[in-house]
C-alpha positions as CSV (number, residue, x, y, z in Angstrom):
1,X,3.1,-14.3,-36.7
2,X,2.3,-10.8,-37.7
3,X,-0.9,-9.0,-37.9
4,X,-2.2,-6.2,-40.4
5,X,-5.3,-4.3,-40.6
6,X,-6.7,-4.2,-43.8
7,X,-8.6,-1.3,-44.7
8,X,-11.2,-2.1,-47.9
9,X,-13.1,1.8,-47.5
10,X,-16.3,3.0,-45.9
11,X,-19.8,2.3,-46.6
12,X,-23.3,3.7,-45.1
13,X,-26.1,1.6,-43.3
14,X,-29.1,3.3,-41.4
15,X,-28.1,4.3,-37.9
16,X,-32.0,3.1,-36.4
17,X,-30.8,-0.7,-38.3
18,X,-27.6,-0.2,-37.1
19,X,-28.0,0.7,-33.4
20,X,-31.3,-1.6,-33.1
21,X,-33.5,-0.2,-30.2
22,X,-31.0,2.3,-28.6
23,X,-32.4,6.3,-29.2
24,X,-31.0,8.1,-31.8
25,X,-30.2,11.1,-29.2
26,X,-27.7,8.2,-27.7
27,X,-26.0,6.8,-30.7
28,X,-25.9,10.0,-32.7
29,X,-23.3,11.3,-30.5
30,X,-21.4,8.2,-31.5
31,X,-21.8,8.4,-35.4
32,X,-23.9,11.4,-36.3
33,X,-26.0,10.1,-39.3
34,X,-26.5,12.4,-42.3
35,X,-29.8,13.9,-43.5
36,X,-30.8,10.5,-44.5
37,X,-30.5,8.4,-40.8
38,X,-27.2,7.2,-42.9
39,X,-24.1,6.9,-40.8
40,X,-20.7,6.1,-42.1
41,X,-19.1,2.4,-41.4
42,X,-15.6,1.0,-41.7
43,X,-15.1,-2.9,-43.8
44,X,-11.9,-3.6,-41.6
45,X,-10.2,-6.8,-42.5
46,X,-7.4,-8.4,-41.1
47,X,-4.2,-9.9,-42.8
48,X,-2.2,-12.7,-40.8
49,X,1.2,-13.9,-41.9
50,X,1.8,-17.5,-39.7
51,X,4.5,-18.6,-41.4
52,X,4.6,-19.9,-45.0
53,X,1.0,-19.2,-44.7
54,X,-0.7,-15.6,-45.5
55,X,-4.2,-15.4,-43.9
56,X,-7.2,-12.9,-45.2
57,X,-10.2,-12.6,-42.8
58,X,-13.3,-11.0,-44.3
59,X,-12.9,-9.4,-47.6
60,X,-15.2,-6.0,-47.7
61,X,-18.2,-5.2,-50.5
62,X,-15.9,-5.5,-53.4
63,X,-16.4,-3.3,-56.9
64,X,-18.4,-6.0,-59.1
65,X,-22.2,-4.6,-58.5
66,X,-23.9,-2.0,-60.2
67,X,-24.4,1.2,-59.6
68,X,-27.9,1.4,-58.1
69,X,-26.7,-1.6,-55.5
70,X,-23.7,0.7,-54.4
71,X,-26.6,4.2,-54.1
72,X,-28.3,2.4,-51.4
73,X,-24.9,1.8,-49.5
74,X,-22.7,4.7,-51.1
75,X,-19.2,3.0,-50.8
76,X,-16.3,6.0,-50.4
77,X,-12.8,6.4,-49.4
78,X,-9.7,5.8,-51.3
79,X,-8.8,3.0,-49.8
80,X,-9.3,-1.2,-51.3
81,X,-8.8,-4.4,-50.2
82,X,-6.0,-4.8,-52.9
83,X,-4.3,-2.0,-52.3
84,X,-4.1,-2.1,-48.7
85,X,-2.8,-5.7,-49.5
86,X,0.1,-4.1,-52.2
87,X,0.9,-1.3,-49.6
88,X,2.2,-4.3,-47.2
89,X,4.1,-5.7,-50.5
90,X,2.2,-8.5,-51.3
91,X,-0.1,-9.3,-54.2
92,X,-3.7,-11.2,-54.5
93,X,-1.9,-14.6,-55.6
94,X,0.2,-14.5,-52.0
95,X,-3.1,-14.7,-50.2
96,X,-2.8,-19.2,-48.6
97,X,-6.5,-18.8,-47.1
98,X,-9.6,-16.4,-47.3
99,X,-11.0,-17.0,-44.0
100,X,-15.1,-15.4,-44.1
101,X,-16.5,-15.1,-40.7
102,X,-20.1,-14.9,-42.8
103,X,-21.4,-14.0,-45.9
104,X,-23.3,-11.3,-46.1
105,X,-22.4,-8.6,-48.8
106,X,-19.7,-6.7,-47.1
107,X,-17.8,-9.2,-45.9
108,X,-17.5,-11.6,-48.7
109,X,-18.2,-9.1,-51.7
110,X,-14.2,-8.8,-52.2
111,X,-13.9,-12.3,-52.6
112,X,-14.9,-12.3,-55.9
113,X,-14.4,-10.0,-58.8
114,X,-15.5,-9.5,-62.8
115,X,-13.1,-10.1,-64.8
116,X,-15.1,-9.4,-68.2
117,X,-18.0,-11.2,-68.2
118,X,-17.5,-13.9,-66.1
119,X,-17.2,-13.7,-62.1
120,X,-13.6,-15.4,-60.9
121,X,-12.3,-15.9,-57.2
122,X,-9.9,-12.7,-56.3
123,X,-7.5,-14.7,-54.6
124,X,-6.4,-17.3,-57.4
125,X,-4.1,-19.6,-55.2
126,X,-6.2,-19.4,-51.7
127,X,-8.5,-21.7,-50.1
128,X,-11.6,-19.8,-49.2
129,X,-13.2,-21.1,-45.8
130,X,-16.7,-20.8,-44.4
131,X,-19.4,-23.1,-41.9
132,X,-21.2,-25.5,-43.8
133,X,-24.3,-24.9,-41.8
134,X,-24.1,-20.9,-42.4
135,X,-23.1,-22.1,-46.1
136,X,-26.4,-23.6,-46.7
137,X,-28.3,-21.2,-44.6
138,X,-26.6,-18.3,-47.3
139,X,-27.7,-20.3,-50.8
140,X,-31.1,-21.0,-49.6
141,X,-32.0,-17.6,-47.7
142,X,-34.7,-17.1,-45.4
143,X,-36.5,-13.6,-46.7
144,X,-35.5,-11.5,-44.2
145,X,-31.6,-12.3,-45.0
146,X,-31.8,-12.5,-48.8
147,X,-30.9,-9.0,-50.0
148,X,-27.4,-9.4,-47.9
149,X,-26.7,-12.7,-49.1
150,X,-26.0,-12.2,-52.8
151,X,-25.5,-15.1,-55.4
152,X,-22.7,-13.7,-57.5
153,X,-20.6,-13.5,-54.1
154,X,-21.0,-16.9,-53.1
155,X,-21.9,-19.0,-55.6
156,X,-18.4,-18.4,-57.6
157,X,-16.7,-19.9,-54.8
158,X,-18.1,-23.1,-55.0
159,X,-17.8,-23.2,-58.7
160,X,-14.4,-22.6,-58.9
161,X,-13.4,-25.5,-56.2
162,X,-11.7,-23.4,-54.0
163,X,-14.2,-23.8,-51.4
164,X,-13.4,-25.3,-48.0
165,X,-15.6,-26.3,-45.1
166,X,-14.3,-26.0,-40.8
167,X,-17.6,-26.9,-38.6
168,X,-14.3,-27.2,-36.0
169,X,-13.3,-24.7,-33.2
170,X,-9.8,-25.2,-33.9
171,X,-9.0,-23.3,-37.6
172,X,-7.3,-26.4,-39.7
173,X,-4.6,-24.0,-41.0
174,X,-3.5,-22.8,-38.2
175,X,-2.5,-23.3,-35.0
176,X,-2.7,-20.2,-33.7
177,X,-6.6,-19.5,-34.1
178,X,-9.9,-21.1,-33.0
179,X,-13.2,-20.0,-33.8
180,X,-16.2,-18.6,-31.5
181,X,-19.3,-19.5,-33.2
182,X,-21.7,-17.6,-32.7
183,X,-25.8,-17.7,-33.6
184,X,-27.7,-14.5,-33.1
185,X,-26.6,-12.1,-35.6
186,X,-26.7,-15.1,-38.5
187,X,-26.8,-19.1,-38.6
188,X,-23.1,-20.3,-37.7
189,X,-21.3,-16.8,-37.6
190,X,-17.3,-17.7,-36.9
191,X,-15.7,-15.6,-34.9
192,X,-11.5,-16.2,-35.1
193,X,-9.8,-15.8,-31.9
194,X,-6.1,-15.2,-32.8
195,X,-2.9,-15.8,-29.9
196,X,-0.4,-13.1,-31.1
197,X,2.5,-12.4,-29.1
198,X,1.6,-13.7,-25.6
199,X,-2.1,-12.3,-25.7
200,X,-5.9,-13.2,-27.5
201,X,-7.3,-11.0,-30.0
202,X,-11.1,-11.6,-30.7
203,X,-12.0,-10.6,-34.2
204,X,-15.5,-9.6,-33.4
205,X,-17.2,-9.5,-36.8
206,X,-20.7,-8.7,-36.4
207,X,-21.8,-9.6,-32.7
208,X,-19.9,-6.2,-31.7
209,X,-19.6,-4.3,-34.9
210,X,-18.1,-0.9,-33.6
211,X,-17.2,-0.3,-30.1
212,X,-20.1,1.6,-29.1
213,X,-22.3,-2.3,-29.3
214,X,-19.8,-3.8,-26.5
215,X,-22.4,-2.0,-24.5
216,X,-25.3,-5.0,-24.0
217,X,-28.4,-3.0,-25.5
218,X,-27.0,-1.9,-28.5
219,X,-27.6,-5.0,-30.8
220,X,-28.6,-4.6,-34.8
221,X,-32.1,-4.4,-36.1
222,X,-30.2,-6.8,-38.8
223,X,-29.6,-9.5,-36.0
224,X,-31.8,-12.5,-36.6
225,X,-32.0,-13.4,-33.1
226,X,-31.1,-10.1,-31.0
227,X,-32.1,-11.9,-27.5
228,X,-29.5,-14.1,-28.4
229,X,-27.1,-12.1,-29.4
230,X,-27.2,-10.3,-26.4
231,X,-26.5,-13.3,-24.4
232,X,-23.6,-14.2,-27.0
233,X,-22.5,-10.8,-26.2
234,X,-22.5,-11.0,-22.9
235,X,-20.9,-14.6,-22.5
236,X,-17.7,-13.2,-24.6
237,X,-17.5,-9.7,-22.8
238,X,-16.8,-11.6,-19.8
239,X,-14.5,-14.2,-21.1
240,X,-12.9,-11.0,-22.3
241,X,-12.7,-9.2,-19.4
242,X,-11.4,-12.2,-17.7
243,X,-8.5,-13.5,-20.1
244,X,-7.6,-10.0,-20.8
245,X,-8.3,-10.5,-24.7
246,X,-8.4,-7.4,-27.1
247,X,-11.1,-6.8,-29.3
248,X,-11.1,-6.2,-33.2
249,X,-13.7,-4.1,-34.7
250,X,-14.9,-4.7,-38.2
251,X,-17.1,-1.7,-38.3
252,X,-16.4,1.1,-36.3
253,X,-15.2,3.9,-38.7
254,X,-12.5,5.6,-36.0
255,X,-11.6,3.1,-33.7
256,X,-9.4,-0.5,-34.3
257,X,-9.2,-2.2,-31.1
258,X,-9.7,-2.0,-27.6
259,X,-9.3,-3.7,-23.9
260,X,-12.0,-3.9,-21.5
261,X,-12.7,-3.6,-17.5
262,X,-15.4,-4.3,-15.3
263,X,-17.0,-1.5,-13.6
264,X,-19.8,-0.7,-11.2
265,X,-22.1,0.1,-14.3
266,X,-20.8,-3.1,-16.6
267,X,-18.1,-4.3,-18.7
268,X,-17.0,-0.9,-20.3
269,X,-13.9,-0.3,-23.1
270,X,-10.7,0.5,-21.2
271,X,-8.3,1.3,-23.6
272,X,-8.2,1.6,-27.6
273,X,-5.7,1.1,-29.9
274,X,-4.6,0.4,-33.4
275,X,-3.7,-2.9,-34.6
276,X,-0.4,-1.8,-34.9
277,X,0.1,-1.0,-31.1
278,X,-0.6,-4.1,-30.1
């Protein structure tokens, strides 16, 4: 097995939505937002080759919305999802499975692209996974989730057949990942937990975005349940700490991965690391 960070570009979300009830004068010395409470995110996915198999999890925003949808969010960088996939010498039609941890906008937008007029799967060949429960929960949204659950994104993949459905801990497709589901952020978020090279590597989606949220206040505004998020949170920092497992962060603009340690003041980052020093 081999892993590889996938980088799809930045994006912007509003720092107060972003860092939930934690001050501004604490979490602007962590991502200094601009003159509009903006601060600048990463849409980090991961690539897994396990053996004739080539695994995508999360896919980024994608290009296919308009331009007053990508004003409120102001996408920038140079880098995309396929061209961090052609860098590593493959193409979109060597991706086996498109694993989605959820489905809000930028982590399923890439999924899907325009081609013309009509809205086709990016990944011709793959099978493209989500929870059945956070399926339903995404086609029929509740108002509050609506704006990040967008139609053209998810829709597509049900029409084209190359939908699949785990509500399993134990990924079908490989036996090297299970799943952490998770509630508070969404309904039946899946967190992958990958065994790579002797050790566990949590890919954290959106229960710990960025490596400033392992701290236990710092949950999203965006979290539909934050109370239980936090005790999510706190129930996998420990088994963390514990089995030694490295975290993966979707979000955070600078940092890729880390270790953790307990200390007198709480479970606190120990070391960080790129994907590739793992």
């Amino acid at each position: 097995m081999k892993l590889h960070t996938i980088n799809t570009g930045l994006f912007k979300l509003d720092g107060g939505a972003m860092h939930g009830v934690v001050p501004k004068s604490m979490w602007q010395k962590v991502n200094p937002a601009d003159e509009n409470n903006m601060c600048t995110w990463a849409m980090r996915c991961l690539l897994i080759e396990d053996e004739k198999r080539l695994i995508l999890i999360d896919t980024g925003m994608g290009h296919k919305q308009d331009a007053k949808f990508f004003s409120h969010f102001q996408p920038h960088g140079e880098d995309t999802l396929l061209h961090s996939i052609q860098d590593l010498g493959y193409t979109a039609n060597d991706i086996s499975d498109v694993f989605l941890t959820h489905l809000h906008f930028d982590h399923c937008g890439g999924a899907i692209s325009k081609m013309g007029d009509k809205l086709v799967p990016t990944f011709a060949h793959a099978k493209y996974w989500s929870h059945e429960t956070h399926w339903n929960s995404a086609i029929q949204p509740n108002a509050r989730e609506k704006a990040s659950f967008l139609k053209e994104n998810i829709l597509p993949i049900q029409e084209s057949g190359q939908l699949q459905f785990t509500n399993q801990v134990d990924i079908p497709f490989s036996a090297q990942m299970e799943i952490i589901m998770v509630n508070g952020h969404t309904d039946s978020m899946m967190l992958p937990l990958i065994h790579y090279r002797g050790k566990k590597i949590l890919f954290c989606a959106d229960l710990i975005p960025s490596i400033a949220h392992v701290s236990l206040p710092w949950v999203m505004a965006y979290d539909m349940r934050p109370l239980e998020t936090l005790n999510e949170k706190e129930s996998i920092l420990k088994q963390a700490v514990d089995n030694n497992w490295i975290l993966f962060f979707e979000h955070d603009k600078v940092n890729e991965c880390c270790t953790l340690q307990q200390t007198e003041k709480g479970i606190r980052v120990q070391e960080m690391m790129k994907m590739s020093e793992v």
